[in-house]
Gaussian input, Z-matrix of N, CA and C with variables (Angstrom, degrees):
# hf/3-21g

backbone

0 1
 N
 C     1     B1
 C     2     B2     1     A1
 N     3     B3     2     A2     1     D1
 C     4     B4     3     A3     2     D2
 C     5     B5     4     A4     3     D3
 N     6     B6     5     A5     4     D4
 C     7     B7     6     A6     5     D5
 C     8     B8     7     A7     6     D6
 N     9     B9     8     A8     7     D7
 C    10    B10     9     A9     8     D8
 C    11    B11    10    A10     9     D9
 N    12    B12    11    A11    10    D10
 C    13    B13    12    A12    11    D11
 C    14    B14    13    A13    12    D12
 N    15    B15    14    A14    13    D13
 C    16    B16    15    A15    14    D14
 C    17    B17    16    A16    15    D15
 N    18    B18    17    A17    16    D16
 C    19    B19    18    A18    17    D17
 C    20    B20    19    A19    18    D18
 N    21    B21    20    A20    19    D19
 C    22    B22    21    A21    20    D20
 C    23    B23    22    A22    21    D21
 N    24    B24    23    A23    22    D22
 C    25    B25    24    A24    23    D23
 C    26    B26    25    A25    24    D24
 N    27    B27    26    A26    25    D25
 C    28    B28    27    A27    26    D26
 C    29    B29    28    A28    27    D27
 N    30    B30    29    A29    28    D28
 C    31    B31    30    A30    29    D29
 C    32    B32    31    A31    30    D30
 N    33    B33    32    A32    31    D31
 C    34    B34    33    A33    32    D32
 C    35    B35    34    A34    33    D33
 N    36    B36    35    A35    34    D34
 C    37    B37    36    A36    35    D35
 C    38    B38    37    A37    36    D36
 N    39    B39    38    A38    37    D37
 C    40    B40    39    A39    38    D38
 C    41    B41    40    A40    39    D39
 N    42    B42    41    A41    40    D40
 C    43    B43    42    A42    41    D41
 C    44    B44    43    A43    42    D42
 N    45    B45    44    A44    43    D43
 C    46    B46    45    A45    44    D44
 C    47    B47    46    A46    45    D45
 N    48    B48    47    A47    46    D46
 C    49    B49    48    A48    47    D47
 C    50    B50    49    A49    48    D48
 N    51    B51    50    A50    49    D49
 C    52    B52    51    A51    50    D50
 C    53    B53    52    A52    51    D51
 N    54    B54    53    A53    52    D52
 C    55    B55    54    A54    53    D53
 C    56    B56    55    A55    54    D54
 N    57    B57    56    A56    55    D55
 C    58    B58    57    A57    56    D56
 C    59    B59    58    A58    57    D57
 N    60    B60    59    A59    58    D58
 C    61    B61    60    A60    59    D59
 C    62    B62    61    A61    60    D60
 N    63    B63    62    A62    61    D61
 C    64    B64    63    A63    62    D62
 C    65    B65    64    A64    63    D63
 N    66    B66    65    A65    64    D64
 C    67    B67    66    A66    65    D65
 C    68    B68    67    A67    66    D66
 N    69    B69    68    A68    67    D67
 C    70    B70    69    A69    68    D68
 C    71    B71    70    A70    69    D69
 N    72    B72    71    A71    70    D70
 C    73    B73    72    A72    71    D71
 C    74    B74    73    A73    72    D72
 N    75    B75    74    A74    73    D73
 C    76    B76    75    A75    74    D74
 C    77    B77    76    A76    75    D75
 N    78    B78    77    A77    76    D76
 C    79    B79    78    A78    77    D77
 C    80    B80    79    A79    78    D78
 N    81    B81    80    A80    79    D79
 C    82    B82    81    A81    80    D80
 C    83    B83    82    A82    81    D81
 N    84    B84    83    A83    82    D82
 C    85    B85    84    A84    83    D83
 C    86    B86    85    A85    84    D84
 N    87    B87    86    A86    85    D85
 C    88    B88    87    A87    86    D86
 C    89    B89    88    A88    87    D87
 N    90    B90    89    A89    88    D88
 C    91    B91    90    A90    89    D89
 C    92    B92    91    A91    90    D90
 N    93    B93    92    A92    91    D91
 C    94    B94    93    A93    92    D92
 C    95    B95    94    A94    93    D93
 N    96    B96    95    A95    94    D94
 C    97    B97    96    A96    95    D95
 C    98    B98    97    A97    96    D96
 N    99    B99    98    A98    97    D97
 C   100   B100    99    A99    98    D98
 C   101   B101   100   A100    99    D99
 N   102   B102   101   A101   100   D100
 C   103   B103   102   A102   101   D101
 C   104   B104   103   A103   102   D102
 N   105   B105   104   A104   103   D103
 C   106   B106   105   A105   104   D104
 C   107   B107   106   A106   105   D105
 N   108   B108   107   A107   106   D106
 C   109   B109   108   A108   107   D107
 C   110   B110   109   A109   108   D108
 N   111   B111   110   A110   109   D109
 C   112   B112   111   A111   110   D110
 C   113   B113   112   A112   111   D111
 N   114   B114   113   A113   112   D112
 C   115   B115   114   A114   113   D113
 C   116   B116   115   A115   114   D114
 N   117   B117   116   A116   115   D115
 C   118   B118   117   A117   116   D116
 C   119   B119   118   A118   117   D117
 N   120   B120   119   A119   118   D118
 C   121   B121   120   A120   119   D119
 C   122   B122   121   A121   120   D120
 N   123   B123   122   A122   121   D121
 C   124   B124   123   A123   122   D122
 C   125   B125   124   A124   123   D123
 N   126   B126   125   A125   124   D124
 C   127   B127   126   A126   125   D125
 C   128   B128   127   A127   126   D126
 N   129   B129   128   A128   127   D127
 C   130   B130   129   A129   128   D128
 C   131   B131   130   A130   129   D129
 N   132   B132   131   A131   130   D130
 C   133   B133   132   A132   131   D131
 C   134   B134   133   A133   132   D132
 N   135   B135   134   A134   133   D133
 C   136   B136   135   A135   134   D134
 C   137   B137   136   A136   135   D135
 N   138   B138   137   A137   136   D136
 C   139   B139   138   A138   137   D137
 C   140   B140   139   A139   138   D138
 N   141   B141   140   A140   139   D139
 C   142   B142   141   A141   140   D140
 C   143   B143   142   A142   141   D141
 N   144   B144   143   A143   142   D142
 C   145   B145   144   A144   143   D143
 C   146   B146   145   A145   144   D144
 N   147   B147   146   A146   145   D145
 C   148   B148   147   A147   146   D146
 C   149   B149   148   A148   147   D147
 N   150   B150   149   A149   148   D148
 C   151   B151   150   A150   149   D149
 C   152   B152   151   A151   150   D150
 N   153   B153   152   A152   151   D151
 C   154   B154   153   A153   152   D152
 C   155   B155   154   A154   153   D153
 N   156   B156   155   A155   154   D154
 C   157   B157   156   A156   155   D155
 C   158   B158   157   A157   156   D156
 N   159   B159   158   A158   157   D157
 C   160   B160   159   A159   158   D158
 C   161   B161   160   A160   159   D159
 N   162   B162   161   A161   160   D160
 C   163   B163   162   A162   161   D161
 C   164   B164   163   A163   162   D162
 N   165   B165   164   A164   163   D163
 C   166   B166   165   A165   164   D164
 C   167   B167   166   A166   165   D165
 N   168   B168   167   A167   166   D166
 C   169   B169   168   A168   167   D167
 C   170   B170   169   A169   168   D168
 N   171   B171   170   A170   169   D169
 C   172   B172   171   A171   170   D170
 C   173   B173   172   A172   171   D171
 N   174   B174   173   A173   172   D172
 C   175   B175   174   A174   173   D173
 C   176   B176   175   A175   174   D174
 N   177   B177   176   A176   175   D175
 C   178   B178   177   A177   176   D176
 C   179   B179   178   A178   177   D177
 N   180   B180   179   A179   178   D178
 C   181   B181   180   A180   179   D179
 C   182   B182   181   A181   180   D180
 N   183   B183   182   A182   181   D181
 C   184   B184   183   A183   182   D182
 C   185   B185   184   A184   183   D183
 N   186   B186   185   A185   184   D184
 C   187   B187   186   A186   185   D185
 C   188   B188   187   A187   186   D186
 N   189   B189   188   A188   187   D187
 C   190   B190   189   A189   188   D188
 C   191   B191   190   A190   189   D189
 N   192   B192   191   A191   190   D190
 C   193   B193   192   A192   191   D191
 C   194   B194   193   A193   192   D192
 N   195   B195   194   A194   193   D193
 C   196   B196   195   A195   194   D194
 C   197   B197   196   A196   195   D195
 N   198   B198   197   A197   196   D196
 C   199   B199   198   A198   197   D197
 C   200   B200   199   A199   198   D198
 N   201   B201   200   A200   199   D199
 C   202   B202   201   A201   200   D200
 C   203   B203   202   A202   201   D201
 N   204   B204   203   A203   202   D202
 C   205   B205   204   A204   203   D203
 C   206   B206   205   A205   204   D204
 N   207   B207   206   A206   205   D205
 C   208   B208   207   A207   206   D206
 C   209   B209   208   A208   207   D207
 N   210   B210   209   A209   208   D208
 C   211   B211   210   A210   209   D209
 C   212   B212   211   A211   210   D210
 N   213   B213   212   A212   211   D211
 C   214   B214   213   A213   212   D212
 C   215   B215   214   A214   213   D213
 N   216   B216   215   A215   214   D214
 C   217   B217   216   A216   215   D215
 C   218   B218   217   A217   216   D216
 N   219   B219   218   A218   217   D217
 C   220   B220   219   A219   218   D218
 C   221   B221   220   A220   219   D219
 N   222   B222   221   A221   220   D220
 C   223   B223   222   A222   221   D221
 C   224   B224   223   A223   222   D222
 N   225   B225   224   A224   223   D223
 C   226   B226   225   A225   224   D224
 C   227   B227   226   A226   225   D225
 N   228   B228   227   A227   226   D226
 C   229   B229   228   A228   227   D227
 C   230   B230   229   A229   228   D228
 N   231   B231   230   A230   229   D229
 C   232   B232   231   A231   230   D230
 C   233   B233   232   A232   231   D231
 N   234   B234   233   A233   232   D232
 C   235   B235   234   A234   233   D233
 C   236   B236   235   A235   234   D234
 N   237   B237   236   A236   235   D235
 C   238   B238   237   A237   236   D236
 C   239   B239   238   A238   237   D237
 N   240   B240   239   A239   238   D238
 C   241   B241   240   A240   239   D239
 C   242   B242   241   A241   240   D240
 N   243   B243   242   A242   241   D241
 C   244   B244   243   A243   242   D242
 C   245   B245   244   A244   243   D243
 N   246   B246   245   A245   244   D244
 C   247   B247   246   A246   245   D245
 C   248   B248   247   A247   246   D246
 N   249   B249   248   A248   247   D247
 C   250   B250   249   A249   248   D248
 C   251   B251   250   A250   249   D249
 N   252   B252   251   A251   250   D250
 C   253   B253   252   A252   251   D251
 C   254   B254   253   A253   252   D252
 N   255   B255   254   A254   253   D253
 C   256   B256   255   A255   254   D254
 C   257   B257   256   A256   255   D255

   B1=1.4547
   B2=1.5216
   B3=1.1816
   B4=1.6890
   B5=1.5862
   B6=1.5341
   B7=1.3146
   B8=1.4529
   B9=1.3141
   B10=1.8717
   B11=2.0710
   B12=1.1340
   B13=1.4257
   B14=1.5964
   B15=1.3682
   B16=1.8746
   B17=1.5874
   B18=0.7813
   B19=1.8175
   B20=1.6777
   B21=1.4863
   B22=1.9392
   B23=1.6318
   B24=1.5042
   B25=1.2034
   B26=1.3235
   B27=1.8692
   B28=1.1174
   B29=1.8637
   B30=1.3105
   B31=1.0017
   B32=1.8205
   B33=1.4352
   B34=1.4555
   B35=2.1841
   B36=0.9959
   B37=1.4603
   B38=0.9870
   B39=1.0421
   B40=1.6303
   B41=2.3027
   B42=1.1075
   B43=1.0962
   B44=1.8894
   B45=1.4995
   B46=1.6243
   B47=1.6996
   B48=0.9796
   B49=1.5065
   B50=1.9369
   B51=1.7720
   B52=1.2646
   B53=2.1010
   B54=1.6134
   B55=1.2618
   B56=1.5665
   B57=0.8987
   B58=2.0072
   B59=1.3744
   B60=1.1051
   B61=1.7635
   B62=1.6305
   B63=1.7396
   B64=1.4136
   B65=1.4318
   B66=1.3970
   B67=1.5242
   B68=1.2372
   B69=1.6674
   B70=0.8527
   B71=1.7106
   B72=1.2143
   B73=1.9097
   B74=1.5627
   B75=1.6212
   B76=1.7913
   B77=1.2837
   B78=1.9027
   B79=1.4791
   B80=1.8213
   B81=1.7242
   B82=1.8947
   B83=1.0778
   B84=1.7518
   B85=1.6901
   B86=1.4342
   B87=1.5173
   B88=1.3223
   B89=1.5622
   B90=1.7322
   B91=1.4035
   B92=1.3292
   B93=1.2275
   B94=1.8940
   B95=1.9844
   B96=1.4180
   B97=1.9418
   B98=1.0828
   B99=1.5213
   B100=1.0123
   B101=1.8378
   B102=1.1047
   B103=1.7778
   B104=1.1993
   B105=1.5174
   B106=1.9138
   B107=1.1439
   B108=0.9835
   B109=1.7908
   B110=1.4323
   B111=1.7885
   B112=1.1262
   B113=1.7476
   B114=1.2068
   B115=1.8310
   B116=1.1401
   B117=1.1587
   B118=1.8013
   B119=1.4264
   B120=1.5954
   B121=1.1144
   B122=1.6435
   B123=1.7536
   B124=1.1633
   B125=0.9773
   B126=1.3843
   B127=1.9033
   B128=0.9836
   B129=1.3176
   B130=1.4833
   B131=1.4101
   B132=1.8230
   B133=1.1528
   B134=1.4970
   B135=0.9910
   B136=1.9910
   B137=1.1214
   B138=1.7955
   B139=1.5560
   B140=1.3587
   B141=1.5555
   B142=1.7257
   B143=1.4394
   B144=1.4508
   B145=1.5779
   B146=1.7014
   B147=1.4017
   B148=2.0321
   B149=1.6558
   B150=1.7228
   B151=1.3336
   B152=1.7072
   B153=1.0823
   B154=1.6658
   B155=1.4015
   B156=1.3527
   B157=1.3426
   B158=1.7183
   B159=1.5484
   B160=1.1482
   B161=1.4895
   B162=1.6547
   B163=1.4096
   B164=1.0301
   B165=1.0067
   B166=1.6974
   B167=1.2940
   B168=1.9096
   B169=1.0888
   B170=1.5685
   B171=1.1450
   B172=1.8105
   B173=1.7321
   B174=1.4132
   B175=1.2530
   B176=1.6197
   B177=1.5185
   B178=1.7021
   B179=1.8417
   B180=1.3082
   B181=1.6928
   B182=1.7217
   B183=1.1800
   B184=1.2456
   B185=2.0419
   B186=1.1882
   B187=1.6058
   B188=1.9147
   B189=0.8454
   B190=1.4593
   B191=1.4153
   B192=1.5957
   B193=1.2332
   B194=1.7958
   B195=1.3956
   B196=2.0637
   B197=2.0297
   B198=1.2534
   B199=0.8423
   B200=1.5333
   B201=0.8893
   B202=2.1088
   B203=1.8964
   B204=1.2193
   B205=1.4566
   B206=1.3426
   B207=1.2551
   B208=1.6130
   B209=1.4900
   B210=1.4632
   B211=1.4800
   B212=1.4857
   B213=1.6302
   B214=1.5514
   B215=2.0992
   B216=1.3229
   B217=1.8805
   B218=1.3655
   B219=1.3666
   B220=1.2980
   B221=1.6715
   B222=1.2126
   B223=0.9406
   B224=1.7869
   B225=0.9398
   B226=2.0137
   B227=1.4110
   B228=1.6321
   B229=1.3249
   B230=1.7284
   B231=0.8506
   B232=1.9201
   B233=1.8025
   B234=1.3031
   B235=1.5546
   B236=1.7063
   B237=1.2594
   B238=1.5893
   B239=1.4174
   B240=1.4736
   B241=1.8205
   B242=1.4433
   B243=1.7052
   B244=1.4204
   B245=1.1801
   B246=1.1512
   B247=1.5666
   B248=1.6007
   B249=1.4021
   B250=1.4998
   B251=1.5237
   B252=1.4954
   B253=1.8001
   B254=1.7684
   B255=0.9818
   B256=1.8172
   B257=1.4049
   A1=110.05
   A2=119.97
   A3=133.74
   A4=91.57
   A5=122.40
   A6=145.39
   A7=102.25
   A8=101.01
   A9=95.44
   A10=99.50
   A11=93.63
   A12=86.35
   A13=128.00
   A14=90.04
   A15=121.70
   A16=104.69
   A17=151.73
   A18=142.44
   A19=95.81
   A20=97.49
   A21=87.28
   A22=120.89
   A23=113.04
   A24=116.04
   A25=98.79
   A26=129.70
   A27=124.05
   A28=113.90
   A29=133.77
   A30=139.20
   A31=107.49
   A32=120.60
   A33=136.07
   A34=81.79
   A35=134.64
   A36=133.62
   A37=127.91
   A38=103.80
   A39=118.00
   A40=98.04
   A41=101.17
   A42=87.08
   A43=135.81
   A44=96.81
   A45=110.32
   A46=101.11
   A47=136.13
   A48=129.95
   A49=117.04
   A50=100.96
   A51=93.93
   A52=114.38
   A53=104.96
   A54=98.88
   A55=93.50
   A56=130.88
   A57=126.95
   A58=93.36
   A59=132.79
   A60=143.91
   A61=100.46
   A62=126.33
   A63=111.27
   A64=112.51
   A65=108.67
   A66=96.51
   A67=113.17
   A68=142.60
   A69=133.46
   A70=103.96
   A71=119.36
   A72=138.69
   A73=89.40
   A74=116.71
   A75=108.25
   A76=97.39
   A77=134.09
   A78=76.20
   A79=110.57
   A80=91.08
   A81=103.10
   A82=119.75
   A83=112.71
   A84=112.28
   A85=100.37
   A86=123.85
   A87=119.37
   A88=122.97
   A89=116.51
   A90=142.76
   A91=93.75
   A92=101.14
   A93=114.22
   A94=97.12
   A95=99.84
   A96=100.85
   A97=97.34
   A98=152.23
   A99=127.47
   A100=96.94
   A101=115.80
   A102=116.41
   A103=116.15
   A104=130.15
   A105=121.49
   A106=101.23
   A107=107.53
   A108=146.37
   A109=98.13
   A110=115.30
   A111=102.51
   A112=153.03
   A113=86.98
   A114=108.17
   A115=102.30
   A116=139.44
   A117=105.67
   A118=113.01
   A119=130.09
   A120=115.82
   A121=126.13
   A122=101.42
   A123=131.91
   A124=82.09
   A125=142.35
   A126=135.12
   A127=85.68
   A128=115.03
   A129=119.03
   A130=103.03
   A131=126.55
   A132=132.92
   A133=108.40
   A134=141.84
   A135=160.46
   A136=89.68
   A137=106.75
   A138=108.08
   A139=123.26
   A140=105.92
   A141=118.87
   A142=106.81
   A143=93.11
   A144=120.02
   A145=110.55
   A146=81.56
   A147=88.17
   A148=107.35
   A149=115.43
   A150=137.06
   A151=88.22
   A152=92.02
   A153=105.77
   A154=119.80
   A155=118.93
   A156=144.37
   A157=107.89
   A158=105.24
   A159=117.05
   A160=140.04
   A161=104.28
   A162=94.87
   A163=111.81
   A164=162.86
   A165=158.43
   A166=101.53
   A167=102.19
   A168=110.92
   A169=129.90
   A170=123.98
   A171=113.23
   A172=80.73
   A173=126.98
   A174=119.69
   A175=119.28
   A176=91.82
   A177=118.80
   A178=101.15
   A179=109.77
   A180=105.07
   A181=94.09
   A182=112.62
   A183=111.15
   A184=142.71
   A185=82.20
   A186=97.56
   A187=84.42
   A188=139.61
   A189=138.05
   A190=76.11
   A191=136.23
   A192=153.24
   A193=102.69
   A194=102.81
   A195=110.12
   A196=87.10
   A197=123.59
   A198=128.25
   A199=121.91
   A200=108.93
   A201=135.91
   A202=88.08
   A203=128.96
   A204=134.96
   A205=88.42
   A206=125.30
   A207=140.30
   A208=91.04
   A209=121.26
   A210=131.75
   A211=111.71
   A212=113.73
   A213=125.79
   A214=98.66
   A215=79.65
   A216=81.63
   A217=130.05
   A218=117.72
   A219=123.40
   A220=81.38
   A221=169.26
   A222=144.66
   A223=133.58
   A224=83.29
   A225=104.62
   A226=94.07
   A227=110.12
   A228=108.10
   A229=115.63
   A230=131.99
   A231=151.26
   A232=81.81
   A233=135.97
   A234=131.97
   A235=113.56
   A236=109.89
   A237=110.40
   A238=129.62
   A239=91.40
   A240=107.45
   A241=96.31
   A242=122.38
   A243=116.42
   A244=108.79
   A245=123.49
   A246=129.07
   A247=106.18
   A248=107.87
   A249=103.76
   A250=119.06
   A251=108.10
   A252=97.82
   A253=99.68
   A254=104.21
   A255=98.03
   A256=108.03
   D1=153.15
   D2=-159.96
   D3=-119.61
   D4=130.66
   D5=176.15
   D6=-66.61
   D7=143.33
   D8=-174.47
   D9=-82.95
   D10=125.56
   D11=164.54
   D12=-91.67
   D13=148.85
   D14=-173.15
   D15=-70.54
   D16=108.35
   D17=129.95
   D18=4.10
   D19=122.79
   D20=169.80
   D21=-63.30
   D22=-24.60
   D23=-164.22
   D24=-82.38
   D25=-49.58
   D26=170.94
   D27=-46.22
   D28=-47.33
   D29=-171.77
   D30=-66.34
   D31=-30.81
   D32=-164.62
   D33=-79.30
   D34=-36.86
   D35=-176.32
   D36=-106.35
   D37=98.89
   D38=-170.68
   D39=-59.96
   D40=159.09
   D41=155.18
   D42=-96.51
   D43=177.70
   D44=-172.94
   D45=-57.34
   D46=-80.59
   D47=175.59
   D48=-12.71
   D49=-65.70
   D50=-178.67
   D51=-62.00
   D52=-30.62
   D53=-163.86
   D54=-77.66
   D55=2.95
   D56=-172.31
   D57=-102.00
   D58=-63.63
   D59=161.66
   D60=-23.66
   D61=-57.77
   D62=-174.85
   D63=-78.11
   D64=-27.85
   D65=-178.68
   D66=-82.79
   D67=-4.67
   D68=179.74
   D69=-80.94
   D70=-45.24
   D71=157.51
   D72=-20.16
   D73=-56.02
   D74=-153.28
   D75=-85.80
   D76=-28.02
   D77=-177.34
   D78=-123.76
   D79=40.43
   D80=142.34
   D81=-70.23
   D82=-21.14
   D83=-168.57
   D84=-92.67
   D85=-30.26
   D86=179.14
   D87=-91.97
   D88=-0.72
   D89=153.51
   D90=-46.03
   D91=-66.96
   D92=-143.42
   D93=-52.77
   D94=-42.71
   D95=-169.30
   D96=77.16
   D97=40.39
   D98=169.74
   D99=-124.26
   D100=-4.59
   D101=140.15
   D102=-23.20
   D103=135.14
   D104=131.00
   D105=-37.58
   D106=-171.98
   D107=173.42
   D108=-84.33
   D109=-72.84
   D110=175.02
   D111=-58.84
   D112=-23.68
   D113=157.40
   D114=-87.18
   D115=-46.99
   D116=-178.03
   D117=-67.30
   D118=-12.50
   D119=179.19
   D120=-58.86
   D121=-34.26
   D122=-166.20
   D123=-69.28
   D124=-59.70
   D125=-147.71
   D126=-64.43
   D127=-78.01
   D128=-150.78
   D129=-32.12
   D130=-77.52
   D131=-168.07
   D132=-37.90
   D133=-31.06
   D134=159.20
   D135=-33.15
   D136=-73.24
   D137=-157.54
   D138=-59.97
   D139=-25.27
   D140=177.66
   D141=-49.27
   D142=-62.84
   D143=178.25
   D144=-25.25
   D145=-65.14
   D146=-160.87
   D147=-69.32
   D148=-12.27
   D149=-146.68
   D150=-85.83
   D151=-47.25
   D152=-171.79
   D153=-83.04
   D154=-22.35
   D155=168.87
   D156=-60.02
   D157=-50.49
   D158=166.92
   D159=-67.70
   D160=-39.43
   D161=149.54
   D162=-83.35
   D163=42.63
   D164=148.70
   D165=-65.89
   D166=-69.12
   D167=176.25
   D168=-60.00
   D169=-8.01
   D170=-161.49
   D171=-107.16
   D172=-16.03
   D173=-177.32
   D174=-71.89
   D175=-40.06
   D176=179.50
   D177=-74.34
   D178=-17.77
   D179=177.51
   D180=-86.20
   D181=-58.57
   D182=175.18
   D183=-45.78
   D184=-13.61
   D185=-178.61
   D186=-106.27
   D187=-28.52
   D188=-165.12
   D189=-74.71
   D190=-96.67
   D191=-131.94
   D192=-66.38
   D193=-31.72
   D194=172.25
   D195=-59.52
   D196=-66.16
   D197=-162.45
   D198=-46.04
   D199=-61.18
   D200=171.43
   D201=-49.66
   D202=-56.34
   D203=-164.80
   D204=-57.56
   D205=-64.16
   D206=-146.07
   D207=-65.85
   D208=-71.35
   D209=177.24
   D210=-32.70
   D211=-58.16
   D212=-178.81
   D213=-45.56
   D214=-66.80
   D215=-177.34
   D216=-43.73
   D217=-28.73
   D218=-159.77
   D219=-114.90
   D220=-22.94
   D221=112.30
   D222=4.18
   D223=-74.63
   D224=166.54
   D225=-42.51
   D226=-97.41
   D227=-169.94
   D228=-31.66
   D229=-59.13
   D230=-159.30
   D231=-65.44
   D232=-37.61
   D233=165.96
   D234=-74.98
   D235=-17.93
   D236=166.24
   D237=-75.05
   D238=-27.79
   D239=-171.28
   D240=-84.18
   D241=-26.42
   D242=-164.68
   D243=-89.95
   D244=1.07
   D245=-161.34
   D246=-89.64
   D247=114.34
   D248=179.59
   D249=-39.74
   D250=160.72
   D251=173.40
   D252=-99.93
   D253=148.39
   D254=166.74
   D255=-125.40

């Protein structure tokens, strides 16, 4: 049997859940202070990473869902104009 293959790009992005789940992990680990200096620098810079990764994504959900709203609406109306008069 043959493994189903992933889209590389889908496979290259993890999703929003797991990346909110690790960054929340990084900054219990950088809460705690029990980091160096030099390893917490690294987290931290991670956490930027995944921080920004994340709004990327809730921005890209958000312009999807403005969009679907906008469509829904102008739908409605475009069923108001069609509506016989009696």
């Amino acid at each position: 049997m043959s493994a189903k293959k992933v889209p590389a790009k889908q496979a290259s992005k993890t999703n929003f859940e797991t990346q909110l789940s690790e960054l929340e992990s990084i900054v219990e680990q950088l809460e705690s202070g029990e980091l160096p200096l030099e390893d917490a620098l690294k987290v931290f810079e991670k956490g930027v990473k995944l921080s920004r990764q994340c709004q990327q994504m809730l921005s890209e959900a958000e312009q999807k869902v403005t969009i679907l709203m906008d469509n829904d609406l102008m739908d409605s109306q475009e069923q108001d104009f069609d509506a016989p008069d009696e």
